[in-house]
PAGUBA-142230 format. One line per 5 residues: their letters; for each residue x, y, z of N, C-alpha, C, CB. Coordinates in Angstrom, 3 decimals. Glycine has a CB too. Layout:
BEGIN
A = X,Y,Z,X,Y,Z,X,Y,Z,X,Y,Z | ... .
// end
This chain:
BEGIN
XXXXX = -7.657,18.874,9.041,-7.806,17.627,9.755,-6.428,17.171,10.224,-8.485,16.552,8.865 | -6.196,16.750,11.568,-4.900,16.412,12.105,-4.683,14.621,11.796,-4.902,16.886,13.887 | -3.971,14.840,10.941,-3.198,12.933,10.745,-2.175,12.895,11.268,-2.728,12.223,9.232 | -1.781,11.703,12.034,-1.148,11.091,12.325,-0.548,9.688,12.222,-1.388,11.363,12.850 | 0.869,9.216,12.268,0.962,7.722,12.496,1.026,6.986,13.742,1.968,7.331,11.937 .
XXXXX = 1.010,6.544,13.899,0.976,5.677,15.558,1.276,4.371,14.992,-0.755,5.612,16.629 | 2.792,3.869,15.997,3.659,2.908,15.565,1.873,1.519,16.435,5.954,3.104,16.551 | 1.845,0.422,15.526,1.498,-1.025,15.914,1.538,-1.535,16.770,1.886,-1.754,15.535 | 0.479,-1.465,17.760,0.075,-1.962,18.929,-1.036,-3.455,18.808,-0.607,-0.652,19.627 | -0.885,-4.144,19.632,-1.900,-5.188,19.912,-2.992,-4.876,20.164,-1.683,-5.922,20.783 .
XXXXX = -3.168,-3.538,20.610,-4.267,-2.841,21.151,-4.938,-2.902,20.024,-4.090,-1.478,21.757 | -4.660,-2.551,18.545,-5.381,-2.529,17.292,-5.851,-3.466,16.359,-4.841,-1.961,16.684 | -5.262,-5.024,16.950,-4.837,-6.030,16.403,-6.335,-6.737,15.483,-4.099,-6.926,17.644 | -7.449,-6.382,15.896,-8.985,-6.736,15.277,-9.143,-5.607,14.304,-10.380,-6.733,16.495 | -8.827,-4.563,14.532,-9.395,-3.677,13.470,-7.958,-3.522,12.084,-9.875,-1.910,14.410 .
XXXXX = -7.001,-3.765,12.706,-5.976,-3.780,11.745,-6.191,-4.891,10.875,-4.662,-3.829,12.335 | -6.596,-5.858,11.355,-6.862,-7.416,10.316,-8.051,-6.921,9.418,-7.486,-9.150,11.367 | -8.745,-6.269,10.177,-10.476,-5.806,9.241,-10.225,-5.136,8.080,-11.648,-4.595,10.081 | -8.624,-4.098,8.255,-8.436,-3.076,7.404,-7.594,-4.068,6.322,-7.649,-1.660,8.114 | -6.700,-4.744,6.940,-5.570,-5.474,5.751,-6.507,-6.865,4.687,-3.909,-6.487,6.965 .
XXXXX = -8.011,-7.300,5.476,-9.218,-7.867,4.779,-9.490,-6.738,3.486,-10.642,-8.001,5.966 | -10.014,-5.533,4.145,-10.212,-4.830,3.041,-9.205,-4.269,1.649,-10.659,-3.926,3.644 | -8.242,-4.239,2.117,-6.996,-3.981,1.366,-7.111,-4.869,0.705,-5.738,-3.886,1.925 | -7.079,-6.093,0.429,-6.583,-7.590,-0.148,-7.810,-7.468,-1.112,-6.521,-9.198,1.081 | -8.875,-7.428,-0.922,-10.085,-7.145,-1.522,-10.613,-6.037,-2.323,-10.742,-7.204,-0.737 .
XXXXX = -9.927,-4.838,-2.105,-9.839,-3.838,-2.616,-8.698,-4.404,-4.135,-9.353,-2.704,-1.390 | -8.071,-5.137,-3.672,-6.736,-5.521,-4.831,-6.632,-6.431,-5.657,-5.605,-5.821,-4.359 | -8.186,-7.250,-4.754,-8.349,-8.548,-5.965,-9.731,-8.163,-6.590,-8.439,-10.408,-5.233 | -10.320,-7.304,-6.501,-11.062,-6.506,-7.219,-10.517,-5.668,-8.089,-11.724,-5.901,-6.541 | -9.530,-5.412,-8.010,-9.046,-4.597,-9.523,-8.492,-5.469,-10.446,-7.864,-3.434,-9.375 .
XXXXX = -7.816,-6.590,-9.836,-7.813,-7.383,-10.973,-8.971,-8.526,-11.556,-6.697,-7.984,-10.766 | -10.004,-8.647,-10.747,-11.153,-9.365,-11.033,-12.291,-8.492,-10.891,-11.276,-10.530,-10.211 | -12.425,-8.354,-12.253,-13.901,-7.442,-11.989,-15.116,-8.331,-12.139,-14.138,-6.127,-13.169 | -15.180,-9.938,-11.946,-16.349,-10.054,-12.156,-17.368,-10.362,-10.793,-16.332,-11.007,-13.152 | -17.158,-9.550,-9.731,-18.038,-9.496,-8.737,-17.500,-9.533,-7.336,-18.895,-10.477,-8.932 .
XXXXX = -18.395,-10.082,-6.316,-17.830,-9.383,-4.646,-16.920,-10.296,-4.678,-18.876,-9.387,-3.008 | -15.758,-10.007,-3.657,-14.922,-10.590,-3.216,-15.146,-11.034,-1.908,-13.995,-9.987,-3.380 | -14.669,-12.438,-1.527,-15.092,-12.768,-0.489,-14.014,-12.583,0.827,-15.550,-14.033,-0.773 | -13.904,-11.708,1.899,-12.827,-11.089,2.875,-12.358,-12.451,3.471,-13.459,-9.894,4.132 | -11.087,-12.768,3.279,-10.765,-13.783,4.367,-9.919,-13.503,5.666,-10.095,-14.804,3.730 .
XXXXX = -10.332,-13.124,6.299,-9.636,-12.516,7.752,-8.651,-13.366,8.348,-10.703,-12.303,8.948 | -8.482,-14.532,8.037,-7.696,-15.585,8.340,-6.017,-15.121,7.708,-8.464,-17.019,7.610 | -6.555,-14.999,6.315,-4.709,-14.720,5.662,-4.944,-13.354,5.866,-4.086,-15.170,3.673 | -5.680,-12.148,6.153,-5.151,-10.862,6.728,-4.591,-11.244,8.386,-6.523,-9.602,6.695 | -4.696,-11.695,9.025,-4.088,-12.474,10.263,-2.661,-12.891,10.225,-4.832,-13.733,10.488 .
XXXXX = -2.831,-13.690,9.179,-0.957,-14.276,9.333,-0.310,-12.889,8.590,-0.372,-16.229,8.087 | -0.360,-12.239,7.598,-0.339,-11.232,6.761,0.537,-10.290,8.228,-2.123,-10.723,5.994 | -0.576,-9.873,8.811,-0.295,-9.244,10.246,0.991,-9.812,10.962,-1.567,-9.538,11.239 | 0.482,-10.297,11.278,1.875,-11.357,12.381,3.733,-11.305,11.365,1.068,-14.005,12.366 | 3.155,-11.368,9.443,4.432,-11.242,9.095,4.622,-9.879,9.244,4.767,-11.758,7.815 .
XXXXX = 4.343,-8.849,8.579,4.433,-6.945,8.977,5.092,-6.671,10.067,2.982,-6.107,9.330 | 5.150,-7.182,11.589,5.411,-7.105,12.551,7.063,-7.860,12.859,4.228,-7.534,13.119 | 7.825,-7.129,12.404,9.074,-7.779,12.320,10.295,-6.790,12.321,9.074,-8.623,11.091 | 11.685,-6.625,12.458,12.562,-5.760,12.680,12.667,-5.306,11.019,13.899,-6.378,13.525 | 12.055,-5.386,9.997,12.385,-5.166,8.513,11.476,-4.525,8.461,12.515,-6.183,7.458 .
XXXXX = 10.341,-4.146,9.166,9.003,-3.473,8.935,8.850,-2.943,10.016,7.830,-4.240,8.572 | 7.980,-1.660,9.512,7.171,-1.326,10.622,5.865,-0.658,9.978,7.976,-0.349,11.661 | 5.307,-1.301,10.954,3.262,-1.050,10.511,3.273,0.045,11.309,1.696,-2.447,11.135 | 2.302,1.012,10.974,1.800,2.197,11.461,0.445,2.375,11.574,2.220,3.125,10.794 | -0.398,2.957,12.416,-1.759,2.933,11.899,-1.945,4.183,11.413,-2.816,2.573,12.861 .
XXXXX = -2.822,4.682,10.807,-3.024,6.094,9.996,-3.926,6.555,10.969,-3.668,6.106,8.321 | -4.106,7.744,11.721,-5.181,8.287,12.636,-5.689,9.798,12.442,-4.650,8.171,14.045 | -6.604,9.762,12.268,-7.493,11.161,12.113,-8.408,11.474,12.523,-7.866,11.492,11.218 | -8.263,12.586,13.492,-9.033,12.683,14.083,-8.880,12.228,15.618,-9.796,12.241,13.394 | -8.169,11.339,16.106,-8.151,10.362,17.000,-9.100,9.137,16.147,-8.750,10.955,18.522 .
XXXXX = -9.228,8.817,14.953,-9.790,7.528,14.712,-9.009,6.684,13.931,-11.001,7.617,14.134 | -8.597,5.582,13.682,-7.508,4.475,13.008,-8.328,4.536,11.660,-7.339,2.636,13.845 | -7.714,4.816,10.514,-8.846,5.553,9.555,-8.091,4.122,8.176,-8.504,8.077,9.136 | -6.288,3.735,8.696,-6.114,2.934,7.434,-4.776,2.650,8.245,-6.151,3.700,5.683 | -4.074,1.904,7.848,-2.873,1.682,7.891,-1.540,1.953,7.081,-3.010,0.810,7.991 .
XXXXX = -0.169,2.202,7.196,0.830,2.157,6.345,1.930,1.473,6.751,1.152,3.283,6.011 | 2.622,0.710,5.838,3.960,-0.266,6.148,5.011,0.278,5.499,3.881,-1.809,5.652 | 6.337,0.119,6.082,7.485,0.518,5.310,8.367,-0.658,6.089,8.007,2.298,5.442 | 9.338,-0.970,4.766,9.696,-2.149,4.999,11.367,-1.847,4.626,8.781,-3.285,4.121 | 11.773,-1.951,4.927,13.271,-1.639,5.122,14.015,-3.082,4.511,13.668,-1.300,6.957 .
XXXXX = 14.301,-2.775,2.867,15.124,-3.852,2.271,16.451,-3.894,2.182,14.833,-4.024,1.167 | 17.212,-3.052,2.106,18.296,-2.822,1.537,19.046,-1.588,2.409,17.979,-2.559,0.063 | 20.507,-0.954,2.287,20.712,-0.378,3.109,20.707,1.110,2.787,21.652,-0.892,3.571 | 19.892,1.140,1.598,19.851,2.819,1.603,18.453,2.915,1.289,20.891,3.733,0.411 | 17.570,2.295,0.681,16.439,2.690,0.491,15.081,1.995,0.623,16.578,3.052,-0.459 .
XXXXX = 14.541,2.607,1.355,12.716,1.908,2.325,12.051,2.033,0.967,11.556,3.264,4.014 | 11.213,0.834,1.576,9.798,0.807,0.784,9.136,1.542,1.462,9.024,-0.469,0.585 | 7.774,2.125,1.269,6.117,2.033,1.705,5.620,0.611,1.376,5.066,3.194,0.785 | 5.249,0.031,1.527,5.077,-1.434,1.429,3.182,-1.270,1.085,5.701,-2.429,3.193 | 2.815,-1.155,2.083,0.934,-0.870,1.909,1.096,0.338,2.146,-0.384,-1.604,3.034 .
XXXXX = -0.002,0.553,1.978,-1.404,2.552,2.272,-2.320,1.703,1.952,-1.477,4.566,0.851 | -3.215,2.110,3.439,-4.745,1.759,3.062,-5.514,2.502,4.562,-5.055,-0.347,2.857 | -6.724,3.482,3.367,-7.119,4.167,3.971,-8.417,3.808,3.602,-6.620,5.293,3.911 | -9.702,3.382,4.946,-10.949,3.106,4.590,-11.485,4.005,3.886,-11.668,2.864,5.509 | -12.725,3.384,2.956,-13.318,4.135,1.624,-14.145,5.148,1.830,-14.083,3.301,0.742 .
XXXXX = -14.448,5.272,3.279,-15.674,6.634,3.682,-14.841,7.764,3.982,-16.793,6.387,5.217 | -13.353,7.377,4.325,-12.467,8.407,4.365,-11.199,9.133,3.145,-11.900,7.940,5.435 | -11.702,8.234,2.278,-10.392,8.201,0.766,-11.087,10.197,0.561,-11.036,6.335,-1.493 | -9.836,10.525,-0.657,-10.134,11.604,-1.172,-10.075,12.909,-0.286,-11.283,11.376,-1.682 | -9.511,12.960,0.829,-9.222,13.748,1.813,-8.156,14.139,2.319,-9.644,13.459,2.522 .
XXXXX = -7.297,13.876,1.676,-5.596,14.145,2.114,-5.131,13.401,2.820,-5.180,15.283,2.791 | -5.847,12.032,3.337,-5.180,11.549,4.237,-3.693,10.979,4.146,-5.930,10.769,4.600 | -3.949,10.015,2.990,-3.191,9.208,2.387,-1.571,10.033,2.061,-4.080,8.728,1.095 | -2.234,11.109,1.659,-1.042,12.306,1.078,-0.235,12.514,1.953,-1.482,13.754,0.693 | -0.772,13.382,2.929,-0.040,13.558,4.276,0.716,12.167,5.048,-1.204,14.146,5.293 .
XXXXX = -0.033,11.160,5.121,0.737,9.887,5.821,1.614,9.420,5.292,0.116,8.822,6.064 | 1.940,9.124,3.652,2.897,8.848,3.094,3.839,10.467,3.291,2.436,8.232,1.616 | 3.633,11.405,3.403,4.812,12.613,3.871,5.346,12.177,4.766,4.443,14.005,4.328 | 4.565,11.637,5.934,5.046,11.655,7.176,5.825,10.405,7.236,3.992,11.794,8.208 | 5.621,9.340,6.660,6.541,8.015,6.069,8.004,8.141,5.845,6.055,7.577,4.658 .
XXXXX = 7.990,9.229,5.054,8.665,9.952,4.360,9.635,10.524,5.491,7.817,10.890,3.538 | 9.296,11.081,5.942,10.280,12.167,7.390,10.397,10.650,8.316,8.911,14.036,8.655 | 9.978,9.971,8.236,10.529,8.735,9.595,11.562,8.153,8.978,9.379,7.332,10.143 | 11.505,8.100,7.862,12.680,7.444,6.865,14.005,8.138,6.654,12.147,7.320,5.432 | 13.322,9.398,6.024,14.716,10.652,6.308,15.861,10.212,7.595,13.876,12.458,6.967 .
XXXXX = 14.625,10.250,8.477,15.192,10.198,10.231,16.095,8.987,9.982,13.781,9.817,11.736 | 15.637,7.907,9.869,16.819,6.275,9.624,18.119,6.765,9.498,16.597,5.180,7.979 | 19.122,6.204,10.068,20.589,6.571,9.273,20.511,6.080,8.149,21.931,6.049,9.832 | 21.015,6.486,6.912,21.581,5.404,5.647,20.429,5.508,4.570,21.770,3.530,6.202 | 19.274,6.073,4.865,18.024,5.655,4.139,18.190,7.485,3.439,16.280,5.009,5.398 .
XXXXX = 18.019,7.297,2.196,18.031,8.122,1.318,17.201,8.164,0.047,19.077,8.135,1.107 | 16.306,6.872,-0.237,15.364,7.027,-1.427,14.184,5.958,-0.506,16.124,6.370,-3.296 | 13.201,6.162,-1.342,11.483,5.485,-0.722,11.422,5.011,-2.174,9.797,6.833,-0.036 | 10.843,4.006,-2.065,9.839,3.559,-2.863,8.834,2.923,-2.971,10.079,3.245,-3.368 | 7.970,3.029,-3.839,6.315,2.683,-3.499,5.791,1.688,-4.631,5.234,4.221,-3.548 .
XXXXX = 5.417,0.554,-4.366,4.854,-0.872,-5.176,3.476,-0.237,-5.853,4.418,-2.453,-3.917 | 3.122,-0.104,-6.925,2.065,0.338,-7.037,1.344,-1.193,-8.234,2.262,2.105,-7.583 | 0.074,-1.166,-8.090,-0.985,-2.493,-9.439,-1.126,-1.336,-10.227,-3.029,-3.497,-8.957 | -0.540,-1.377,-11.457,-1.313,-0.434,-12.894,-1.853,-0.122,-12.778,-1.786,-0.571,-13.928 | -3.419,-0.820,-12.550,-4.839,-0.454,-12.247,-5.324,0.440,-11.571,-5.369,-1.204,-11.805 .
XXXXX = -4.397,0.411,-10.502,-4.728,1.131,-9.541,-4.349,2.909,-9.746,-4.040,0.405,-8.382 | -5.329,3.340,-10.453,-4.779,4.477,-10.946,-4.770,5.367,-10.155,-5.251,4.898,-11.934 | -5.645,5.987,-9.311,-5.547,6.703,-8.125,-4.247,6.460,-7.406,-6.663,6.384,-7.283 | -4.149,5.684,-7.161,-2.565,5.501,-6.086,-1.588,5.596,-7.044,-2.236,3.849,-5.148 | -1.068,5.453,-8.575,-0.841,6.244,-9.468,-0.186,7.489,-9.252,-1.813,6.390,-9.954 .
XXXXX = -1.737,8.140,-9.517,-1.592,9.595,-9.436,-1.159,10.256,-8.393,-2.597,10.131,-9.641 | -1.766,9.787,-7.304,-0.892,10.180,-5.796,-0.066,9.928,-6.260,-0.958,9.577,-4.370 | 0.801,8.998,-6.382,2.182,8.854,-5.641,3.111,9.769,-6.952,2.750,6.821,-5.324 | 2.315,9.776,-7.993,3.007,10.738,-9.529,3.072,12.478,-8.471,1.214,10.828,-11.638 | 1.817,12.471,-8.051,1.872,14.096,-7.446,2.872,14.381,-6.376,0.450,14.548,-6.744 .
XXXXX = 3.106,13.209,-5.498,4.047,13.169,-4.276,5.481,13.334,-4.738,3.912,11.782,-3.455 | 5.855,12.885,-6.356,7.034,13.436,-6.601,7.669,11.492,-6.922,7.742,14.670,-5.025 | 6.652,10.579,-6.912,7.474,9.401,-7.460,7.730,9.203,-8.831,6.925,8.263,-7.111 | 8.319,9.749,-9.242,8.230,10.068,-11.116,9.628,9.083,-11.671,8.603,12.335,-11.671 | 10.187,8.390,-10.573,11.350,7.504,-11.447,11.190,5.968,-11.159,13.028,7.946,-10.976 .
XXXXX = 10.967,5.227,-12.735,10.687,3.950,-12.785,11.970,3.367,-12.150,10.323,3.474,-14.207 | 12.351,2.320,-11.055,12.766,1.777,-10.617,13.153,0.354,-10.939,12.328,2.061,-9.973 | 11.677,-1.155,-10.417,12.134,-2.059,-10.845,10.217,-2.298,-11.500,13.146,-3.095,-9.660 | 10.476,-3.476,-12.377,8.979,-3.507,-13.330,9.091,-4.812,-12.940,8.799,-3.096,-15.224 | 7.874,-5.184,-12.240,7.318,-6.482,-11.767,6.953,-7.120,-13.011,6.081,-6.370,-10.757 .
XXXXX = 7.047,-8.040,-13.887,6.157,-9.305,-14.970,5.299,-9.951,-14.189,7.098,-10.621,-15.708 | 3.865,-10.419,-14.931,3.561,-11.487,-14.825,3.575,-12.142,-15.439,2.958,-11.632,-14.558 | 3.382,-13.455,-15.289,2.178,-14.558,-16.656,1.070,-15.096,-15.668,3.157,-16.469,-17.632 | -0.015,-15.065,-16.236,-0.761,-15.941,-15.394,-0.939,-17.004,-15.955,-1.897,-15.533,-14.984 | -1.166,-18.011,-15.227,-1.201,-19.275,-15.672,-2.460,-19.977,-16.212,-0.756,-19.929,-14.721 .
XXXXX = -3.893,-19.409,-15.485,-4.860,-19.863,-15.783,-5.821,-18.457,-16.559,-5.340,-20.611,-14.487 | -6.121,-18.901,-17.801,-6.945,-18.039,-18.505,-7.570,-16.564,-17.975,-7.946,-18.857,-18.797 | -7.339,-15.424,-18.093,-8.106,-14.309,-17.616,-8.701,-13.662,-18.736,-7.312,-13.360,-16.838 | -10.132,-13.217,-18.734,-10.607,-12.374,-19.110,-10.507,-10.641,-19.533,-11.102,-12.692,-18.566 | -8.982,-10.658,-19.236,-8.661,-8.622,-19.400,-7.964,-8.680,-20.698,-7.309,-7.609,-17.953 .
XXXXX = -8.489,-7.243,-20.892,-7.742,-6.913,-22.091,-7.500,-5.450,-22.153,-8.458,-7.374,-23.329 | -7.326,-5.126,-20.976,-6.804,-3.888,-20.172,-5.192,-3.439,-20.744,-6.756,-4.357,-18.379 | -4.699,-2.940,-21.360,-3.273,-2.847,-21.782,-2.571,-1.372,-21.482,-3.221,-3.169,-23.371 | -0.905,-1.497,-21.853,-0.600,-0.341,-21.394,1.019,-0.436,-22.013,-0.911,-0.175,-19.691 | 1.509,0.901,-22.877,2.428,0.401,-23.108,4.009,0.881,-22.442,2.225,0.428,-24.317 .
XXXXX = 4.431,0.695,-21.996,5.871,0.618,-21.068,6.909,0.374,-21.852,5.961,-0.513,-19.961 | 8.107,1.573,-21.943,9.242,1.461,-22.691,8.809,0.728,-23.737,10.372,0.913,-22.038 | 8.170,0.812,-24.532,7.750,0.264,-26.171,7.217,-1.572,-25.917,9.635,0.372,-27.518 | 6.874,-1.487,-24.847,6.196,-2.907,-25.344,5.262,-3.080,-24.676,6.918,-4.153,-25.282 | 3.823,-3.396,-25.073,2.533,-3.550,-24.418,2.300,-4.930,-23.470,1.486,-3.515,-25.574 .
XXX = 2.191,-4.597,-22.421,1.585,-5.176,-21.367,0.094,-5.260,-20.915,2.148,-4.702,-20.539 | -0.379,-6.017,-20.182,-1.405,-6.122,-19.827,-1.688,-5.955,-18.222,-1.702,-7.174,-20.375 | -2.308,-4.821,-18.122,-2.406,-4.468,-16.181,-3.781,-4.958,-16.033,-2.304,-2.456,-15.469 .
// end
């Protein structure tokens, strides 16, 4: 199957919000498992409008000739890019897409002057994107996000990190 990226056009601007809806939802479902999530297309909208800036660049993921997910890389610092999002719709997951587009992330970054390491934000939970990104060769802990939440949650999901248990 031929993937490709294709730099962020206006031309995509309805189906890219549909995809960054699903993303957000896909993410507050792993941390809330107790039922549907409701898509708000409104904050995937402004969401959009921020991505679109000289520190980022949105890509759409294409296969096939079809816009199948999106990827962001966000340029913080002066030697090393994020991947910021990957999101590849769910009728298409499990197909290499994801694999190959973060490669190809990968070689646009190479290309940058100055840019010499990637790194990728991953939710605990999210174990699949995990394992990708463990198979792609991301095997060095970097920086470790904390939370607290403030209002009562129901998980008791744990995990333990350099000797002290957390909760993902």
């Amino acid at each position: 199957m031929q993937i490709y990226l294709r730099k962020y056009t206006d031309e995509y601007k309805q189906k890219v919000i549909e995809q960054i809806a699903k993303f957000f939802g896909f993410h507050i479902n792993l941390a809330n498992s107790s039922g549907i999530v409701k898509i708000d297309y409104s904050i995937a909208e402004k969401n959009l409008s921020n991505w679109v800036n000289e520190e980022s660049e949105l890509y759409l993921i294409v296969a096939q000739d079809i816009v199948v997910g999106f990827l962001r890389i966000g340029y913080r610092g002066d030697n090393v890019a994020w991947i910021e999002d990957v999101f590849v719709d769910e009728e298409y997951r499990n197909q290499g897409i994801a694999t190959e587009s973060i490669q190809l992330a990968e070689k646009i970054i190479e290309e940058r002057a100055g840019y010499d390491a990637v790194c990728i934000d991953v939710v605990p939970r999210n174990s699949a994107a995990l394992s990708l990104y463990y198979k792609l060769g991301y095997d060095k802990l970097s920086i470790l996000t904390v939370r607290k939440d403030l209002s009562p949650k129901k998980d008791n999901t744990t995990e333990f990190i350099l000797g002290h248990k957390y909760k993902i």
